[in-house]
N, C-alpha and C positions, 0 to 999 in steps of 0.2 A: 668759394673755399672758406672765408673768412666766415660766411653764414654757419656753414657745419659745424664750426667750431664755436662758433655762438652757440649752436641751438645744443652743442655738445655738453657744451660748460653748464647751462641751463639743468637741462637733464640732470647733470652729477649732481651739483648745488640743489636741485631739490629732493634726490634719493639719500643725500647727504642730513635734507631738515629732516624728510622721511624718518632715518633711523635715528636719528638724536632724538627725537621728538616721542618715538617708542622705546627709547635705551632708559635701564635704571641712571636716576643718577649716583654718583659717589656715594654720596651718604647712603641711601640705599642699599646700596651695595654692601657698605662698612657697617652697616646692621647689623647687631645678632640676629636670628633667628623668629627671635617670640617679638622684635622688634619692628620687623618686615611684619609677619602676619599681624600686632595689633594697630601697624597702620592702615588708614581709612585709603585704598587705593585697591587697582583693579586689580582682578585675579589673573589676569596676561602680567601687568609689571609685577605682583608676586611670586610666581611660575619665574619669571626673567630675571629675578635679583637672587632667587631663592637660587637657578639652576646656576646664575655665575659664582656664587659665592659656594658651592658647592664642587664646580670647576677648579675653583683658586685653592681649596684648602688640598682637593685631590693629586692638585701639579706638583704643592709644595710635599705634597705626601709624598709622590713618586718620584722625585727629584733628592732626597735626602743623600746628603753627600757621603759617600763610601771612604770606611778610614783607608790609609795610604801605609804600608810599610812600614815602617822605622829603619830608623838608619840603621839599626845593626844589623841590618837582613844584605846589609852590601859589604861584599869580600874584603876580609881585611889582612894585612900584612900577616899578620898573626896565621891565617889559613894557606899561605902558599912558605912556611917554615920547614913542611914536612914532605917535599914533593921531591918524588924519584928522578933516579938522575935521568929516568926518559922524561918526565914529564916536564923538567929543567928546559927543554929544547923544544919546546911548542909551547902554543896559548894553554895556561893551565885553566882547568873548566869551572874553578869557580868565577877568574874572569872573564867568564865566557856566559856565565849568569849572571853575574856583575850587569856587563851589558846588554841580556837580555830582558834581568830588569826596569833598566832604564826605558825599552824600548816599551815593554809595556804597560809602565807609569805614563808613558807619552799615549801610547794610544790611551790607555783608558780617560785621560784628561782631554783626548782630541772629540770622544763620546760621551765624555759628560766634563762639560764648561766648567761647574761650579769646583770641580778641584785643581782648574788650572793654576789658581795662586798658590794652592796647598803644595802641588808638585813640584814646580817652580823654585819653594821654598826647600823644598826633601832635597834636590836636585844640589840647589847652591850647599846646602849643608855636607851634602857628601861630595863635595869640588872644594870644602874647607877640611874637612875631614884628614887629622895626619893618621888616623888609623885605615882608612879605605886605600886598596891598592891603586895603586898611582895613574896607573890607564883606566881604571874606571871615576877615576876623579876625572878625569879630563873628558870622557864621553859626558859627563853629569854637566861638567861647565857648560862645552860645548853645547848641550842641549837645554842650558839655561839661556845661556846667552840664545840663539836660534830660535825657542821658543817662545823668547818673552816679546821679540819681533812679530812671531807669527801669530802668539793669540793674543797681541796689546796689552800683555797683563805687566802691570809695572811691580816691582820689588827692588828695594833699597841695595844696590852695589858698592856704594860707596864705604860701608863698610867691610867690606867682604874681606877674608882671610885664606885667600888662594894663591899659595905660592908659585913663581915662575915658573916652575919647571913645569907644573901642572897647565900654566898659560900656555909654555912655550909646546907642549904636546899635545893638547887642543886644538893649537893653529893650524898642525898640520893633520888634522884629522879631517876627511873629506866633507 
């Protein structure tokens, strides 16, 4: 048993020198262009450093971070002033896009990583917010706090300007 595992290790460790030994190295890589083709090397590591640095530039290309909202796109006091006396006695529907916003700041950050701190940030600012109505500040907290757990993104609390009432309806949100 102990042999397989020998002759396994082996194996790796040499398909391991295998490709380092054919991989461009860094500097290579961090070449420009005219840089790579006037060095004196083969036309395989040309082709290799030419097609990763051609890779990298195209990630960063299609990874550009999407802007996010603005806070005044979230319900503010000022918008539930004018609401019928039916509408008094249910969820009024701008809170109701209030939190469907949030829901899709979340997803959109859960499909592209690079705005999870942007969001995070949106998030806490409308949970400080005294113009944003008061249950959507608390969905915002709530899914600050909740979020920064779940995608490790850290953003400074300690100074944060979220009054209790807005903690205390948070807690009890599922």
């Amino acid at each position: 048993m102990k042999k397989r595992y020998f002759i396994l290790l082996v194996a790796v460790l040499a398909l391991g020198a295998f490709y380092l030994k054919n991989t461009p190295s860094s500097e290579e890589i961090s070449a420009s262009d005219s840089e790579v083709i006037n060095r004196p090397q083969s036309t395989k590591q040309h082709l290799v450093a030419k097609t990763i640095k051609q890779t990298a530039v195209s990630a960063v290309q299609s990874t550009s971070v999407p802007e996010l909202p603005s806070l005044d796109e979230f319900p503010t006091l000022a918008d539930l002033q004018d609401l019928s006396e039916d509408e008094v006695h249910h969820t009024p529907e701008a809170v109701i896009n209030g939190g469907r916003l949030v829901g899709q700041l979340i997803d959109r950050a859960e499909k592209n990583p690079p705005l999870r701190e942007k969001t995070l940030q949106l998030l806490k600012s409308c949970a400080e917010s005294d113009e944003v109505v008061t249950a959507v500040r608390a969905v915002c907290w709530k899914n600050t706090v909740s979020q920064m757990k779940n995608w490790r993104v850290f953003i400074p609390l300690s100074d944060m300007k979220v009054p209790a009432n807005v903690l205390e309806l948070s807690s009890q949100l599922p």
